[in-house]
PQR file with spaces between the fields and no chain letter, atoms N, CA, C, O and H, PARSE charges and radii, in Angstrom:
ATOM       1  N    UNK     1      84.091  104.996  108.449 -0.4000 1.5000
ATOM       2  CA   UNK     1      85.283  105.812  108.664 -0.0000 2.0000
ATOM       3  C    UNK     1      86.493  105.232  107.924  0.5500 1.7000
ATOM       4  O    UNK     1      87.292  106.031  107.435 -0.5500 1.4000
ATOM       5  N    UNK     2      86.666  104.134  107.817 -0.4000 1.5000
ATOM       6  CA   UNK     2      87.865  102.770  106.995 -0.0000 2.0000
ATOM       7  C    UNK     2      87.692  103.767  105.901  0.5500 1.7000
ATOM       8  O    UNK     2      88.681  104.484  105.747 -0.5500 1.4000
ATOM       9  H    UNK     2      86.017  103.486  108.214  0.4000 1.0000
ATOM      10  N    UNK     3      86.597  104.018  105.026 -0.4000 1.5000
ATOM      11  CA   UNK     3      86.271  104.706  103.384 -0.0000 2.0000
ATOM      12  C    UNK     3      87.175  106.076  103.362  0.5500 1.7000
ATOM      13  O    UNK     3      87.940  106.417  102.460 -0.5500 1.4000
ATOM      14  H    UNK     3      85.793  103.435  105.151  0.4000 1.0000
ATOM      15  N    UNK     4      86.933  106.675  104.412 -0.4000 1.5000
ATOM      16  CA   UNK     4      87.484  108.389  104.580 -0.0000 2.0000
ATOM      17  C    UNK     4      89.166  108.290  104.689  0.5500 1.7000
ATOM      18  O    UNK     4      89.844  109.128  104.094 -0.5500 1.4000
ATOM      19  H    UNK     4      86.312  106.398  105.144  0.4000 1.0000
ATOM      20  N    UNK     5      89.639  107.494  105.280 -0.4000 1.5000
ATOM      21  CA   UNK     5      90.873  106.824  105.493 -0.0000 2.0000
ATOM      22  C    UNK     5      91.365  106.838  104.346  0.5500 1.7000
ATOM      23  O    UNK     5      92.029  107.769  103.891 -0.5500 1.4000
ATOM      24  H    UNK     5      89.088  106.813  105.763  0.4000 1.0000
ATOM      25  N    UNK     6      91.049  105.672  103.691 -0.4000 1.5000
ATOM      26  CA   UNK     6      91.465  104.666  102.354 -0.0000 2.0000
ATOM      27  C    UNK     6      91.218  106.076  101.505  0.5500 1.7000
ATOM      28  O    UNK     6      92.128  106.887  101.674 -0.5500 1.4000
ATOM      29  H    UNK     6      90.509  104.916  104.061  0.4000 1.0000
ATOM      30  N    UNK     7      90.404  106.407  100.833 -0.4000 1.5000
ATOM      31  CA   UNK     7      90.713  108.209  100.447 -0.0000 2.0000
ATOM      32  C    UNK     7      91.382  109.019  100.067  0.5500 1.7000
ATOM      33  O    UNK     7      91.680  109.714   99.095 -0.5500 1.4000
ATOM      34  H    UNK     7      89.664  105.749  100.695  0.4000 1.0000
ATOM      35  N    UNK     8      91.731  108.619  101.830 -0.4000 1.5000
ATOM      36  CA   UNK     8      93.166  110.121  101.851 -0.0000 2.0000
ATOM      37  C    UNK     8      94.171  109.528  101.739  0.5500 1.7000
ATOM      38  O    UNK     8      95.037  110.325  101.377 -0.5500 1.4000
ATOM      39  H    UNK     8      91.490  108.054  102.619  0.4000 1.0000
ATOM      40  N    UNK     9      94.766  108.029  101.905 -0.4000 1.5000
ATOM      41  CA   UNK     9      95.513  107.625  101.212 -0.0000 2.0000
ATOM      42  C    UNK     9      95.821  107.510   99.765  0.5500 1.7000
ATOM      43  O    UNK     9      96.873  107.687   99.150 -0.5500 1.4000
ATOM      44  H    UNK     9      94.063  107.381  102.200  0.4000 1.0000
ATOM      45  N    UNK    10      94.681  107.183   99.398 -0.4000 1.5000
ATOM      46  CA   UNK    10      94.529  107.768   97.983 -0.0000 2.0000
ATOM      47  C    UNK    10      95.205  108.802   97.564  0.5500 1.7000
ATOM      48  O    UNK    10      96.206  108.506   96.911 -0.5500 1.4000
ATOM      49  H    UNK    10      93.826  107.039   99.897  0.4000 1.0000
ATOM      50  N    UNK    11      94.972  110.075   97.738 -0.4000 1.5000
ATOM      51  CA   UNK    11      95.381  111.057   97.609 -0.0000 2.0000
ATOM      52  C    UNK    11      96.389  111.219   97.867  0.5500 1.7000
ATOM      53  O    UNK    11      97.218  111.720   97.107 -0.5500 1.4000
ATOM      54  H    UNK    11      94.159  110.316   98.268  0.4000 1.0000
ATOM      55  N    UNK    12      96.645  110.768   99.235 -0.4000 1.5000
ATOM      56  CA   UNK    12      98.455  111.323   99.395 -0.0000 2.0000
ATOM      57  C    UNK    12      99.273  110.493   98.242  0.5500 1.7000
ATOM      58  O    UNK    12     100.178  110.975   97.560 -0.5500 1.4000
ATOM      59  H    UNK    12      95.971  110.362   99.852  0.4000 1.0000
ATOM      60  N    UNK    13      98.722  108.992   98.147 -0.4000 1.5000
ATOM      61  CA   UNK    13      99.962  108.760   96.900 -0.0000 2.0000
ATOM      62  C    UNK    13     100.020  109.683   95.593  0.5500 1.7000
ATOM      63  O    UNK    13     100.965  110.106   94.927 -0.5500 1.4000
ATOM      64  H    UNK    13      97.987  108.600   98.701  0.4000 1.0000
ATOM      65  N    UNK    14      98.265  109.863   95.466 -0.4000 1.5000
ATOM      66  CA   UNK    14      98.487  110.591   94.158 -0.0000 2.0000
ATOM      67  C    UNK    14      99.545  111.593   93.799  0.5500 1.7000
ATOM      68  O    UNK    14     100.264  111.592   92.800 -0.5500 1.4000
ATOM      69  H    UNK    14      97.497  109.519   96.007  0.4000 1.0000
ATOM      70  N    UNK    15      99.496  112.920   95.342 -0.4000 1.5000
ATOM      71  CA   UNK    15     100.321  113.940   95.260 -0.0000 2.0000
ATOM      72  C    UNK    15     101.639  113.365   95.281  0.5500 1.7000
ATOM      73  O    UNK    15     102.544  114.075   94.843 -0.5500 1.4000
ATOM      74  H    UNK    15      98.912  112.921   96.154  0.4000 1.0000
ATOM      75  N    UNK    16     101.999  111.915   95.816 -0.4000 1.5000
ATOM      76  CA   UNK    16     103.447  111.778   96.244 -0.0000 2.0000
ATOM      77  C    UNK    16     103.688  111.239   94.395  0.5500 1.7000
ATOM      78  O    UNK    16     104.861  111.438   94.078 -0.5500 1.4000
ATOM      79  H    UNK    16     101.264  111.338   96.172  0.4000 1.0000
ATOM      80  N    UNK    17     103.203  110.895   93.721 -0.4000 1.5000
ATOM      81  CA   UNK    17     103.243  110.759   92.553 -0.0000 2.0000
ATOM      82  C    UNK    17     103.873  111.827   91.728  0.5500 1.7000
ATOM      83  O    UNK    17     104.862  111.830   90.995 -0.5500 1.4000
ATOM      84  H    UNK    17     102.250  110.733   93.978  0.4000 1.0000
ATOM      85  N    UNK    18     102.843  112.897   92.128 -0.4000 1.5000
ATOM      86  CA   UNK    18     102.926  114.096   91.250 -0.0000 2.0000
ATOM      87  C    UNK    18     104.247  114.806   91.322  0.5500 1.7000
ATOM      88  O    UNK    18     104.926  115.456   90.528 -0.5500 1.4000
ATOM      89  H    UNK    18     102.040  112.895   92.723  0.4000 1.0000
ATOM      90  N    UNK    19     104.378  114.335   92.904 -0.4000 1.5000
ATOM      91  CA   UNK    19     105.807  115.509   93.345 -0.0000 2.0000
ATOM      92  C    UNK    19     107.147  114.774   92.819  0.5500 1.7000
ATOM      93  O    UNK    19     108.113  115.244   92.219 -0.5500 1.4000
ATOM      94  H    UNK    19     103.826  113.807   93.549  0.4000 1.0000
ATOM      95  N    UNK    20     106.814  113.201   93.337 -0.4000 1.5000
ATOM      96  CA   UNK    20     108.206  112.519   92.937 -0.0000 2.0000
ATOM      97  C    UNK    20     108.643  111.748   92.113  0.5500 1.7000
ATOM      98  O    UNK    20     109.802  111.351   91.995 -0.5500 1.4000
ATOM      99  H    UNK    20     106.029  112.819   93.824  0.4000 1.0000
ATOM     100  N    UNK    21     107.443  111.414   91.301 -0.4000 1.5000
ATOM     101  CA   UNK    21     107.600  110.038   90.408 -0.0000 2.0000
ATOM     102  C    UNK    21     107.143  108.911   91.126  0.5500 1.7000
ATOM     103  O    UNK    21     106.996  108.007   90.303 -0.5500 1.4000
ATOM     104  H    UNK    21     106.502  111.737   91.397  0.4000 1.0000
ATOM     105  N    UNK    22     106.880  108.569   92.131 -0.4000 1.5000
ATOM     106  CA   UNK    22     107.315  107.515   92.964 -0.0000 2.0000
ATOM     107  C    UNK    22     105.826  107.566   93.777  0.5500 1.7000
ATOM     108  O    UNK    22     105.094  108.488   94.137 -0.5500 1.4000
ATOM     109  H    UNK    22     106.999  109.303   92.799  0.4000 1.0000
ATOM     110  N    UNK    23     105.768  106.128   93.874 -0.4000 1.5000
ATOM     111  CA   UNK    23     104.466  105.495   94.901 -0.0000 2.0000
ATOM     112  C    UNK    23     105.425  105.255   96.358  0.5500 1.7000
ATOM     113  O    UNK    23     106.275  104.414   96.646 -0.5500 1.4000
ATOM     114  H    UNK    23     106.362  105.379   93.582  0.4000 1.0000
ATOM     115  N    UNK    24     104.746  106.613   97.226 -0.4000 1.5000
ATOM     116  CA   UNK    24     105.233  105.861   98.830 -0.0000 2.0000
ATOM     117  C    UNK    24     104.755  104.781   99.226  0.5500 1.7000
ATOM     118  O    UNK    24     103.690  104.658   99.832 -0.5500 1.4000
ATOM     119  H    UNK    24     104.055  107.297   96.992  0.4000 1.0000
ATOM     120  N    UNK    25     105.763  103.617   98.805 -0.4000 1.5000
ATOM     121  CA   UNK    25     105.208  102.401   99.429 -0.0000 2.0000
ATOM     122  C    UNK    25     106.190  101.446  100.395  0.5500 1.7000
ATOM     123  O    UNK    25     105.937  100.344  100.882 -0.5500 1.4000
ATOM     124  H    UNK    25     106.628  103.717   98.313  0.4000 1.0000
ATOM     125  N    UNK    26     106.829  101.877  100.449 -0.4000 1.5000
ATOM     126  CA   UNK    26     107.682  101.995  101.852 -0.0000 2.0000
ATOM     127  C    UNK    26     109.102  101.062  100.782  0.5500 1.7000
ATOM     128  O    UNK    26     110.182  100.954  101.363 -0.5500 1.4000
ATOM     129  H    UNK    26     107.034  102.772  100.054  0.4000 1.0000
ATOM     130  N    UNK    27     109.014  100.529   99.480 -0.4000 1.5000
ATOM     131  CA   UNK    27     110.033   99.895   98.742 -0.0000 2.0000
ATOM     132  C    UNK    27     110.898  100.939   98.027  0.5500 1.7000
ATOM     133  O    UNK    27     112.127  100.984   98.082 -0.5500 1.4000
ATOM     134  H    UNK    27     108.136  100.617   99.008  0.4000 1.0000
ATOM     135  N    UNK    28     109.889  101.990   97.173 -0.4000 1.5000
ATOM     136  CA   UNK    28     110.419  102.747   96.282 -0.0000 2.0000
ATOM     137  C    UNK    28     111.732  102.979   96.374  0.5500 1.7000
ATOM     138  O    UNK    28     112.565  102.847   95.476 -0.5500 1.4000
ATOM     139  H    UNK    28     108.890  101.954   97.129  0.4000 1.0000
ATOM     140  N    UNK    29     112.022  103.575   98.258 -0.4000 1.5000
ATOM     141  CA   UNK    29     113.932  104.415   98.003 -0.0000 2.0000
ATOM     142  C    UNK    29     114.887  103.407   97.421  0.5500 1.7000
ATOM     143  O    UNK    29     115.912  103.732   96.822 -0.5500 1.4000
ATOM     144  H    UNK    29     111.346  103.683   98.987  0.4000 1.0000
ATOM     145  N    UNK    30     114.369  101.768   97.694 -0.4000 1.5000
ATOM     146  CA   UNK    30     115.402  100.708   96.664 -0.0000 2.0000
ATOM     147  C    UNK    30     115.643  100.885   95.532  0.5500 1.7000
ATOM     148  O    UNK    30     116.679  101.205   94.950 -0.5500 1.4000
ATOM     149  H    UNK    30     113.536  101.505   98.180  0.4000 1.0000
ATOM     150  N    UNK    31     113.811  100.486   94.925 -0.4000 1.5000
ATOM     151  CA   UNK    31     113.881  100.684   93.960 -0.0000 2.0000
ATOM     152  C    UNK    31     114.112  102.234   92.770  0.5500 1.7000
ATOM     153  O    UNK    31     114.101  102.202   91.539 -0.5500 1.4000
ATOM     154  H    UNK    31     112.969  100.225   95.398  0.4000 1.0000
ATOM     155  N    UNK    32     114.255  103.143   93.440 -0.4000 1.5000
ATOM     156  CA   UNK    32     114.976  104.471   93.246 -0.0000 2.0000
ATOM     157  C    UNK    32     116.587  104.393   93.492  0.5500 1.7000
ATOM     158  O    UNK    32     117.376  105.062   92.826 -0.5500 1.4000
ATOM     159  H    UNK    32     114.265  103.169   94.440  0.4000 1.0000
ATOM     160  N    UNK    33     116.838  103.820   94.153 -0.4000 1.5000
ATOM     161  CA   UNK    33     118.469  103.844   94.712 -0.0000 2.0000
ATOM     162  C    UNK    33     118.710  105.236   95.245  0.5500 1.7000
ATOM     163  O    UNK    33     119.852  105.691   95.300 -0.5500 1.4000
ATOM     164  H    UNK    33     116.197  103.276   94.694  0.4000 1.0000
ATOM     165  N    UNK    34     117.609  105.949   95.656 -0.4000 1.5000
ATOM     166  CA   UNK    34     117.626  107.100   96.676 -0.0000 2.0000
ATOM     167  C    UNK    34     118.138  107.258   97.810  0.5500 1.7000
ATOM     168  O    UNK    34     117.820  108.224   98.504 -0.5500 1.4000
ATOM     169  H    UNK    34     116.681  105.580   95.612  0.4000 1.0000
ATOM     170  N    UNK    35     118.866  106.509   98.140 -0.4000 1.5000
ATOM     171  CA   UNK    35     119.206  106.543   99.402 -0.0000 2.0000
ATOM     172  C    UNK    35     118.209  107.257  100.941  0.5500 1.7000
ATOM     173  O    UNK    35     117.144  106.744  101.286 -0.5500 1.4000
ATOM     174  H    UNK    35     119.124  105.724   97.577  0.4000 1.0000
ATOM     175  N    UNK    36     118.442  107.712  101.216 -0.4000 1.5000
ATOM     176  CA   UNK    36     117.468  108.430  102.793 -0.0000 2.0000
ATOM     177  C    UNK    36     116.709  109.463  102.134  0.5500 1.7000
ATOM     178  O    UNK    36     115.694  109.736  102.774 -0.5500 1.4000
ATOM     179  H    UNK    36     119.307  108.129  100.936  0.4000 1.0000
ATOM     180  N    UNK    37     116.883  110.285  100.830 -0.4000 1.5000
ATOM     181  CA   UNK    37     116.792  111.196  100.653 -0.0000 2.0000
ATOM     182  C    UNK    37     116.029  111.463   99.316  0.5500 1.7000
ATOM     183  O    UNK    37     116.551  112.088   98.394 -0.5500 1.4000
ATOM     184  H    UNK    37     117.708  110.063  100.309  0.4000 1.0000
ATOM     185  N    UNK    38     114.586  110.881   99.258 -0.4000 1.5000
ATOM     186  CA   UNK    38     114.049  110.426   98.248 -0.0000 2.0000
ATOM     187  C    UNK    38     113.795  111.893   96.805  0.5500 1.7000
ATOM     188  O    UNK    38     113.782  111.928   95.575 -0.5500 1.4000
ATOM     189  H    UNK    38     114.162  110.373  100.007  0.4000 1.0000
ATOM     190  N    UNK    39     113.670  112.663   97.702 -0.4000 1.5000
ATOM     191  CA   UNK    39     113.189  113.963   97.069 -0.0000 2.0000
ATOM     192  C    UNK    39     114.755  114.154   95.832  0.5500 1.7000
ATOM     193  O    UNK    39     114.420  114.603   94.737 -0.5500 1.4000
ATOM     194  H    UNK    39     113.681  112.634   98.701  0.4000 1.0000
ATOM     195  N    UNK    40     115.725  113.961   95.930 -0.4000 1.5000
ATOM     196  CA   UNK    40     116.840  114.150   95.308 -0.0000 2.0000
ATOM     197  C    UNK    40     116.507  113.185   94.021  0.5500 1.7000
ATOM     198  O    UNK    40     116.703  113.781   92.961 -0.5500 1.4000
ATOM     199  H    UNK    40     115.998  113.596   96.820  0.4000 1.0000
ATOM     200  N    UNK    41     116.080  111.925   93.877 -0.4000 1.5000
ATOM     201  CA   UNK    41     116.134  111.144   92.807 -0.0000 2.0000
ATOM     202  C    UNK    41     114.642  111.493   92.135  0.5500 1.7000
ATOM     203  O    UNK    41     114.394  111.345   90.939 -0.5500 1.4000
ATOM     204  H    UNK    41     115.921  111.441   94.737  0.4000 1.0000
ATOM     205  N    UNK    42     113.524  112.075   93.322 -0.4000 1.5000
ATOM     206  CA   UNK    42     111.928  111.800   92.435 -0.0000 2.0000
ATOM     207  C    UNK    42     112.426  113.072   91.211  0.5500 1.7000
ATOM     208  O    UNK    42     112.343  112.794   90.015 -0.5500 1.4000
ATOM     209  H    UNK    42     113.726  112.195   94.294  0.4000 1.0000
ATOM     210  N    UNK    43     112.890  114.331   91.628 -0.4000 1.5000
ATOM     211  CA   UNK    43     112.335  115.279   90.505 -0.0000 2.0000
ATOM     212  C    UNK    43     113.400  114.709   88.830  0.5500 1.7000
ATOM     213  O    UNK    43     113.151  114.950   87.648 -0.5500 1.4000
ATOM     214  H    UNK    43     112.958  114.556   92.600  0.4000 1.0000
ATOM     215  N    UNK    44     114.300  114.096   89.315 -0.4000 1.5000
ATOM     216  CA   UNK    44     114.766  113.497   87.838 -0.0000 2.0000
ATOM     217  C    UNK    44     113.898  112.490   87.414  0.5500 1.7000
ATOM     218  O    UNK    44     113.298  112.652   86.352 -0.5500 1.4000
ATOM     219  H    UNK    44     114.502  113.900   90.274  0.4000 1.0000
ATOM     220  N    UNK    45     113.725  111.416   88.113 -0.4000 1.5000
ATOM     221  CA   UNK    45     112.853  110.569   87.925 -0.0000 2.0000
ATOM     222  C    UNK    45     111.694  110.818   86.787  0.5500 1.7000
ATOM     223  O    UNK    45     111.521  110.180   85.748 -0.5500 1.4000
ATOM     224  H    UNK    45     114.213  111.284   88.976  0.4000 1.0000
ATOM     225  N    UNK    46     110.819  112.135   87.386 -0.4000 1.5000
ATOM     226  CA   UNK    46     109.906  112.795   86.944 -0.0000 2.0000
ATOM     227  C    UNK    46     109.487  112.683   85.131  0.5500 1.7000
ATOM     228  O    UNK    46     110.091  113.388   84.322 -0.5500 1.4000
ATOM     229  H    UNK    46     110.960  112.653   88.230  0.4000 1.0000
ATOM     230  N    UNK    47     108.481  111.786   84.733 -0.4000 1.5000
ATOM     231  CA   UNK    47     107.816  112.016   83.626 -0.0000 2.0000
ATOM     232  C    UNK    47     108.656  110.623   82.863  0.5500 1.7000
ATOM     233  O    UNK    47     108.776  110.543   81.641 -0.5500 1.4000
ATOM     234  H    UNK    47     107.991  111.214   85.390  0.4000 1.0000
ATOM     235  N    UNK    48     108.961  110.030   83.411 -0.4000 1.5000
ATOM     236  CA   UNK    48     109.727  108.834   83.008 -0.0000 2.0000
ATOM     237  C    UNK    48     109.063  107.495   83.025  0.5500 1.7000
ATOM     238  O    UNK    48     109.692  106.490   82.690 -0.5500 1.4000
ATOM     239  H    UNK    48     108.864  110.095   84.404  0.4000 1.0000
């Protein structure tokens, strides 16, 4: 069950990738300087 888990984590970063630029890894909004509001900095971010 650990495999099916690890997975879908997988995946969710992938999509959180796709959507924001950005690996949810609980550092990024620093290293974004996003403040609370990550979605505002990923789509500029985007392809960078």
């Amino acid at each position: 069950m650990a495999d099916s888990i690890e997975n879908k984590l997988g995946e969710l970063k992938e999509v959180a990738e796709k959507m924001f630029g950005v690996i949810p890894t609980g550092t990024y909004v620093e290293r974004r300087g996003c403040g609370l509001n990550p979605k505002d900095c990923g789509f500029r971010e985007m392809g960078t």
